[in-house]
KOLLUM-785980 format. One record per residue: residue number from 1; residue in one letter; x, y, z of N, C-alpha, C in turn. Coordinates in Angstrom, 2 decimals. Each point is the difference from the previous one (the first is absolute). Layout:
N
(rec NUM A (X Y Z) (X Y Z) (X Y Z))
...
//
This chain:
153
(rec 1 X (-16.97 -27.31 -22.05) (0.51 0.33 -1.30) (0.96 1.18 0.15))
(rec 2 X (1.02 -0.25 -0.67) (0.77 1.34 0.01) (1.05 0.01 -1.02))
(rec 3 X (0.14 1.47 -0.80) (0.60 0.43 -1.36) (1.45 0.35 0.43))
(rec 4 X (0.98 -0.57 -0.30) (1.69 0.53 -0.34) (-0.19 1.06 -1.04))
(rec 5 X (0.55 1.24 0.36) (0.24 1.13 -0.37) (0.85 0.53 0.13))
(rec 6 X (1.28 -0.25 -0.46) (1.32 0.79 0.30) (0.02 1.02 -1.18))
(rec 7 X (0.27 1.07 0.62) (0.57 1.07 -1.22) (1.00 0.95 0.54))
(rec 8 X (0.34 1.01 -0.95) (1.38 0.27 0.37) (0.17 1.05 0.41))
(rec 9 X (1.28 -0.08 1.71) (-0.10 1.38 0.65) (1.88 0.66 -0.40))
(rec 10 X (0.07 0.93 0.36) (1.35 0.49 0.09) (1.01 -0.76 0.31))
(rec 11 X (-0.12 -0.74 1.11) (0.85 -0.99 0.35) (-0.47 -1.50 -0.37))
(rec 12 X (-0.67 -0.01 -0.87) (-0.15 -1.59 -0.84) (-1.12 -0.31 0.44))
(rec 13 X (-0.35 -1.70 -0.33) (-1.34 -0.62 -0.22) (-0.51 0.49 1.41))
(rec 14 X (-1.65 0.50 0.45) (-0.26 -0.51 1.03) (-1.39 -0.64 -0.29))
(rec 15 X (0.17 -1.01 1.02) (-1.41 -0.89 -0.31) (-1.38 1.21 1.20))
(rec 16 X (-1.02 -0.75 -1.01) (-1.30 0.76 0.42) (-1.23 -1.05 -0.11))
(rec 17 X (-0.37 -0.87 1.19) (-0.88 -0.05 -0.17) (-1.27 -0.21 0.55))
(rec 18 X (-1.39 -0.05 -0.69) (-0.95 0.23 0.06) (-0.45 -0.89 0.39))
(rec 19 X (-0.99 -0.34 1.18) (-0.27 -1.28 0.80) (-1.99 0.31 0.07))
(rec 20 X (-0.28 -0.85 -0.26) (-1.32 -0.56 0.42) (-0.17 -1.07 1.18))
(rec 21 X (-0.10 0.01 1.21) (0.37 -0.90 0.70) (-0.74 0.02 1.53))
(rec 22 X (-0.33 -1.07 0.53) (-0.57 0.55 2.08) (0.95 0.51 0.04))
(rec 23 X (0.12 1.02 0.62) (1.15 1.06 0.73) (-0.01 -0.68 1.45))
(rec 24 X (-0.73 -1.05 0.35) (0.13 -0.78 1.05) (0.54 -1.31 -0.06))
(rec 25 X (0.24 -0.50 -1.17) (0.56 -1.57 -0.45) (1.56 0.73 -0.15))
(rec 26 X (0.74 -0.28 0.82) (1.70 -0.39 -0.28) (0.41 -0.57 -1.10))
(rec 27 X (-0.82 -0.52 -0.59) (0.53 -0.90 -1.23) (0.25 1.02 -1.26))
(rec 28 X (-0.57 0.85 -0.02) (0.32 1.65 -0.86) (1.41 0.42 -0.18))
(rec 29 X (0.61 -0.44 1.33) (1.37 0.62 -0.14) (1.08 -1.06 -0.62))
(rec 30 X (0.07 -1.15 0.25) (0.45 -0.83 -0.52) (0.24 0.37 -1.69))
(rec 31 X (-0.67 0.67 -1.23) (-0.37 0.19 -1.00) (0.97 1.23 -0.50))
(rec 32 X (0.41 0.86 1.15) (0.94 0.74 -0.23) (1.05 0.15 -0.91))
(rec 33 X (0.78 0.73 0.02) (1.48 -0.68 -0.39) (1.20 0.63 1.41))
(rec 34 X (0.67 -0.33 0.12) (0.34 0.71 1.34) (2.02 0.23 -0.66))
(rec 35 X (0.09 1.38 0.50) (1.65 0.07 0.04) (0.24 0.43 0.92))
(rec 36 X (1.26 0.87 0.25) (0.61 0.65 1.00) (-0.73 1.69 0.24))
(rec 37 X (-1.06 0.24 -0.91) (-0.52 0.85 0.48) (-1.45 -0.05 0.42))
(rec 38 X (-0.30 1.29 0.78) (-1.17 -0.19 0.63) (-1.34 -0.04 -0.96))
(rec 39 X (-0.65 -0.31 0.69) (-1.53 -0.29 -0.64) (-0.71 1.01 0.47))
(rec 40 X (-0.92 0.81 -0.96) (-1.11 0.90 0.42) (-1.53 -0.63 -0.46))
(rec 41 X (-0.76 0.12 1.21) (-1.54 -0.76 -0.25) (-0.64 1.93 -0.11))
(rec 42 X (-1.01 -0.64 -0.32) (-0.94 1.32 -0.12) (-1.32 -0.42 0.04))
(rec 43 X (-0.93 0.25 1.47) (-1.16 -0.70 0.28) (-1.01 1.36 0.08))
(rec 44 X (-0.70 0.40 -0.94) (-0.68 1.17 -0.45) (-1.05 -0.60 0.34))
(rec 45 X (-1.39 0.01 0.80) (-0.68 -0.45 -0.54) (-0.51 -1.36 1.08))
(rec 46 X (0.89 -0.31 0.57) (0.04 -1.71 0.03) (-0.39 0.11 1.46))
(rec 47 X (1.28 0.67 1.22) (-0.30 -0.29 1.47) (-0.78 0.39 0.85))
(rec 48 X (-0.94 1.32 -0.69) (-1.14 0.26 0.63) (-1.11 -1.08 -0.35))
(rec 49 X (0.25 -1.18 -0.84) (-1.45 -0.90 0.51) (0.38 -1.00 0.90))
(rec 50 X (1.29 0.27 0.64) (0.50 -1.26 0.62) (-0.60 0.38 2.25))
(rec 51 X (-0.11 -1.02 0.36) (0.50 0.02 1.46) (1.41 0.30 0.55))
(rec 52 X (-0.36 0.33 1.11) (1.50 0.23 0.74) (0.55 -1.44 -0.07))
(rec 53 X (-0.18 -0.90 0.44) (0.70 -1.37 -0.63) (0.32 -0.49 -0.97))
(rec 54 X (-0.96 0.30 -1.11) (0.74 0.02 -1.48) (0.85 0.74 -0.25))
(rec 55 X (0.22 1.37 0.36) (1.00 1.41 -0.32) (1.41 -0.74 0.69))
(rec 56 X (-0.28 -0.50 0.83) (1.45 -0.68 1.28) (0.10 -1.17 -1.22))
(rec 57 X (-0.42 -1.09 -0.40) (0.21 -1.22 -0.36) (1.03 0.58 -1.60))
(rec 58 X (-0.82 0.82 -0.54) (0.77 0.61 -0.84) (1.11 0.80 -0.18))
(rec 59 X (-0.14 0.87 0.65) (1.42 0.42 -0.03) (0.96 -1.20 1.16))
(rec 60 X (-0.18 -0.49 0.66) (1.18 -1.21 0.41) (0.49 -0.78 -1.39))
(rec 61 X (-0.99 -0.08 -1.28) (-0.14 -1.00 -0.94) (1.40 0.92 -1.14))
(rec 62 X (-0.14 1.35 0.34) (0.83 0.68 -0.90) (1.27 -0.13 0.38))
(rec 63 X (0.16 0.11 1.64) (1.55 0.08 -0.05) (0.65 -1.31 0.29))
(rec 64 X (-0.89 -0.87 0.44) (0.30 -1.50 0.08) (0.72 -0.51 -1.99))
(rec 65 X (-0.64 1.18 -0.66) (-0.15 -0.58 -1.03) (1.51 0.39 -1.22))
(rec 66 X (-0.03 1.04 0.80) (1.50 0.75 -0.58) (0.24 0.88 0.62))
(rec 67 X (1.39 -0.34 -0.40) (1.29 0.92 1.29) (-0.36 1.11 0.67))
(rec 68 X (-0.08 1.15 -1.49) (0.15 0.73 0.18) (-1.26 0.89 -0.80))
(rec 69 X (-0.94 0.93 0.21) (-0.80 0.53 -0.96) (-0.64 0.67 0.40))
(rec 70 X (-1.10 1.10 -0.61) (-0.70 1.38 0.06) (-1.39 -0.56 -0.53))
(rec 71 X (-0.72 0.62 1.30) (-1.76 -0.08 -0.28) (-0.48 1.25 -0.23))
(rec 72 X (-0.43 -0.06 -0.70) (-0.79 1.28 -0.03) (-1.74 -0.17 -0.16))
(rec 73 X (-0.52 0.79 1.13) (-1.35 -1.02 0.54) (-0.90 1.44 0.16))
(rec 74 X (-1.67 -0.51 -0.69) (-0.85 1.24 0.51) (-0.60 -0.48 1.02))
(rec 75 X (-0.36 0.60 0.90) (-0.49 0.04 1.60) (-0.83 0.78 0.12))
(rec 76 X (-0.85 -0.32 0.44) (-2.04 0.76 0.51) (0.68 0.19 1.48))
(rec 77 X (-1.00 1.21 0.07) (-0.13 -0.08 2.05) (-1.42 -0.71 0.14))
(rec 78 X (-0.15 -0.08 1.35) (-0.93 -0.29 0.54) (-1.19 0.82 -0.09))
(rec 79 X (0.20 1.04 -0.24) (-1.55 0.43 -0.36) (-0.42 -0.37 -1.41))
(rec 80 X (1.00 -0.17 -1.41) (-0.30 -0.48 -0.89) (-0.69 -1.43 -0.24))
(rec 81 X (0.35 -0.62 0.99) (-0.51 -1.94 0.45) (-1.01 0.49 0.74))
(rec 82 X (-0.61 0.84 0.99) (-1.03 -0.30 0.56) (-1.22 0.60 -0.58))
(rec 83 X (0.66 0.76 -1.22) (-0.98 0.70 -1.01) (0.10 -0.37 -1.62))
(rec 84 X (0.38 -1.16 0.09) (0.18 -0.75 -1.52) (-1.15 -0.01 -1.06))
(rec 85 X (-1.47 -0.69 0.82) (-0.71 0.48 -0.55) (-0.58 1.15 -0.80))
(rec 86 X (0.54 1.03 0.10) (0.11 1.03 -0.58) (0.89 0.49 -1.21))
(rec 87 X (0.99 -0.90 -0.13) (1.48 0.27 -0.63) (-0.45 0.18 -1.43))
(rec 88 X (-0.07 1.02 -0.46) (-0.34 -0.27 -1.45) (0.61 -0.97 -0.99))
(rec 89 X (1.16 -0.33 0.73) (0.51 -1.69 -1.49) (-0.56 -0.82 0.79))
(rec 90 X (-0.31 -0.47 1.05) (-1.02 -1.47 0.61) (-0.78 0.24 0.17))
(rec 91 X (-1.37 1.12 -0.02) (-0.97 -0.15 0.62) (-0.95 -0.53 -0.76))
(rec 92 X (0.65 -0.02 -1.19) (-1.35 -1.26 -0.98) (0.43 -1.45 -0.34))
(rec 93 X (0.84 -0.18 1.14) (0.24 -1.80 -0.09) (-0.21 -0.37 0.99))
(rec 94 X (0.78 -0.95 0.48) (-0.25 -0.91 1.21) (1.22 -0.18 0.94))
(rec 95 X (1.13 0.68 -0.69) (1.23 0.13 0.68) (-0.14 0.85 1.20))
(rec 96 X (0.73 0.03 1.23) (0.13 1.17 0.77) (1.68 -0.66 0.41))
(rec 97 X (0.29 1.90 0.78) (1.33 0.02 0.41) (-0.20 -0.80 1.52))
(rec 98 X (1.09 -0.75 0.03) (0.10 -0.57 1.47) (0.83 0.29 1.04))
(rec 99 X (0.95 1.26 -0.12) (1.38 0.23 0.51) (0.32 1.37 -0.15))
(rec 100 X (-0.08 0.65 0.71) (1.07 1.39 -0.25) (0.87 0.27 1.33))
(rec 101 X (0.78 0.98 -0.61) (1.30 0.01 0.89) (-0.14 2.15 0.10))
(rec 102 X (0.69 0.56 1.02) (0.17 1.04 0.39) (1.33 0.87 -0.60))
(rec 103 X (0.73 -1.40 -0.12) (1.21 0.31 -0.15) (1.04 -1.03 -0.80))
(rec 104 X (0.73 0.10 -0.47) (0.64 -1.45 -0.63) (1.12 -0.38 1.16))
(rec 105 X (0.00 0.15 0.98) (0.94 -0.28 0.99) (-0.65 -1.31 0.37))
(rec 106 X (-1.62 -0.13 -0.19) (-1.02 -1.62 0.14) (1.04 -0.41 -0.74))
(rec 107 X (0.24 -0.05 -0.95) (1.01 -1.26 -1.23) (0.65 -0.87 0.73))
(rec 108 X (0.67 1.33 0.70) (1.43 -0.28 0.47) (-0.10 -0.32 1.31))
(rec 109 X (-1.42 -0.19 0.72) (-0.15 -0.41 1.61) (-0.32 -1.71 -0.34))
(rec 110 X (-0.68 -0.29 -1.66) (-0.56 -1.20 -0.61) (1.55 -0.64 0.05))
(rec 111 X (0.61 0.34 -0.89) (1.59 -0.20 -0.47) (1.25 1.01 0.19))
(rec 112 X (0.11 -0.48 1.29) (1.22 0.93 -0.13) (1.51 -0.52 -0.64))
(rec 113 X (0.20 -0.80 -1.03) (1.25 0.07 -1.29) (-0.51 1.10 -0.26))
(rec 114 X (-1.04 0.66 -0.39) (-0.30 1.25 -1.17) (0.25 1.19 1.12))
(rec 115 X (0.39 0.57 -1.09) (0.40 1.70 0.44) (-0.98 1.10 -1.03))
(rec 116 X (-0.63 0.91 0.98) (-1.30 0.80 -0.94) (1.34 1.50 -0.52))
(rec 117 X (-0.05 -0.30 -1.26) (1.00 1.34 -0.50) (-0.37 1.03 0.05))
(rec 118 X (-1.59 0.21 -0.90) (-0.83 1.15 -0.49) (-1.70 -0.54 0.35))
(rec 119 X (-0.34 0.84 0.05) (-1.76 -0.13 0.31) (-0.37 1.59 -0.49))
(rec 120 X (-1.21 -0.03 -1.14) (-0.73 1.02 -0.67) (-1.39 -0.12 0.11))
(rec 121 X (-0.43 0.59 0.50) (-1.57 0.42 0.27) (-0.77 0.37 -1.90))
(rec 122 X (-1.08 -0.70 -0.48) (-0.51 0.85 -1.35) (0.02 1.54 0.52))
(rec 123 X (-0.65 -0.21 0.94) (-0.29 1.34 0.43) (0.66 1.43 -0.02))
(rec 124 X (1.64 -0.27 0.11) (0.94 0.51 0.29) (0.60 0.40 -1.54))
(rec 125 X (-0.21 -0.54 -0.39) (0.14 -0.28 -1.79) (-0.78 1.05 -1.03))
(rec 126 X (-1.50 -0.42 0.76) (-1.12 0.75 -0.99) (0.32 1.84 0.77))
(rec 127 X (0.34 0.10 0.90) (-0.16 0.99 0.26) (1.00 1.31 -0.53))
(rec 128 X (1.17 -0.61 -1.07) (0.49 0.63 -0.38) (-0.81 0.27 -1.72))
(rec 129 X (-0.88 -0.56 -0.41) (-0.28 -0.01 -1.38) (-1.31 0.56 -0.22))
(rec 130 X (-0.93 -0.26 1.24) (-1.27 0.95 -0.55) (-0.76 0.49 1.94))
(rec 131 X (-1.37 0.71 -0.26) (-0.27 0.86 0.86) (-0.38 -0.86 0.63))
(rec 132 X (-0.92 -1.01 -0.60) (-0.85 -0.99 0.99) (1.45 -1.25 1.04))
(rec 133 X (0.48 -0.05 -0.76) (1.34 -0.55 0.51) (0.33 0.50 1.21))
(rec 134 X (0.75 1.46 -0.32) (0.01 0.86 1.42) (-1.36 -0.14 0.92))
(rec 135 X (-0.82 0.60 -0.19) (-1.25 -0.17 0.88) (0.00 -1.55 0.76))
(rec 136 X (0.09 -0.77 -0.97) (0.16 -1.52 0.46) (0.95 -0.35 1.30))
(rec 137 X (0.88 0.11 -0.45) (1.45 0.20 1.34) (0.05 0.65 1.09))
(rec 138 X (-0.64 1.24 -0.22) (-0.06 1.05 1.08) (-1.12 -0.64 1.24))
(rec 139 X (-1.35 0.05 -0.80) (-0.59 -1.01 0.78) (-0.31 -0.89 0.41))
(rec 140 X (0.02 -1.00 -0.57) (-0.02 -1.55 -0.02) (0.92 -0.90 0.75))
(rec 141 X (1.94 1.08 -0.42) (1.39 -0.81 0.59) (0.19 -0.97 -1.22))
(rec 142 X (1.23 -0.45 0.56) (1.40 -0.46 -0.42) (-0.75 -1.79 -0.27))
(rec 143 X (-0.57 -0.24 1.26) (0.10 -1.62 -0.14) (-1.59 -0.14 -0.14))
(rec 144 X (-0.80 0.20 -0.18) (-1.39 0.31 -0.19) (0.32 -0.94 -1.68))
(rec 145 X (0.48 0.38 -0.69) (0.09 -0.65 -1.25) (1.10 -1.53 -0.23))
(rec 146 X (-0.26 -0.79 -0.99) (1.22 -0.55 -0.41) (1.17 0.62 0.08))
(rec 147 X (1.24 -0.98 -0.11) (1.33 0.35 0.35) (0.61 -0.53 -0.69))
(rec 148 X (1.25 0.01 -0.74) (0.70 -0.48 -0.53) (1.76 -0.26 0.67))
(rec 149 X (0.52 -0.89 0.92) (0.93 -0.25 0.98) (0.95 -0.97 -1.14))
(rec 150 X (1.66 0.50 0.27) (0.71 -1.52 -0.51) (1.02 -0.36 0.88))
(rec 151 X (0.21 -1.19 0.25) (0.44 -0.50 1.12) (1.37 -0.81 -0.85))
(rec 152 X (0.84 -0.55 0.61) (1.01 -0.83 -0.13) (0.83 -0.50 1.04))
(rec 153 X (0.39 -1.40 -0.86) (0.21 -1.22 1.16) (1.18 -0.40 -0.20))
//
């Protein structure tokens, strides 16, 4: 299922939209609308429940899928996947993380069309806004937490 949402930017219509969909079925993109400009995905959420083979099958699926476009993807490390059970948003379901990465340069060892622009640690983030934040960063580190990386192809 997915909602057409165009509304209006400075430089005219841009379309926006909102997809319900496998982020592993190709058939998602098809639904698009596609022009001469690039496409931005935004997978919040989504590639830490995936395998390293799903993370590869997918992003091949993005740039196979259009020209040109910007991911912007949250990423667990590996200590977050080997300690999922614990995660306070999964530890009362049945989900766990299957995949983390060190670095988003994995993306780009998965797919190299993509180029990693920016990569942000929460960590790196919280530590400008409160104490536990700082404390957090100082000891814990940079990749110890989710990440927020955007790549383009």
């Amino acid at each position: 299922m997915s909602k057409y949402d165009p509304f209006l930017s400075q430089e005219g219509v841009v379309a926006r939209t909102i997809m319900f969909a496998d982020a592993l079925d190709g058939a998602w993109t098809a639904a698009l609308l596609r022009d001469r400009s690039a496409s931005i995905v935004v997978m919040e959420g989504v590639l830490e429940y995936f395998t390293k083979d799903q993370t590869a099958a997918c992003l091949h699926m993005l740039c196979d899928s259009f020209e040109h476009g910007y991911l912007v993807a949250e990423m667990n490390s590996m200590f977050i996947v080997k300690h999922s059970k614990q995660h306070d948003a999964i530890k009362n379901t049945n989900a766990t993380f299957k995949w983390g990465t060190e670095s988003g340069a994995e993306f780009v060892e998965l797919e190299p069309r993509m180029e990693l622009l920016s990569e942000r640690s929460y960590n790196e983030e919280m530590r400008k806004h409160t104490l536990r934040g700082r404390l957090f960063a100082t000891t814990v580190g940079k990749n110890v937490n989710n990440r927020i990386a955007v790549f383009r192809w």
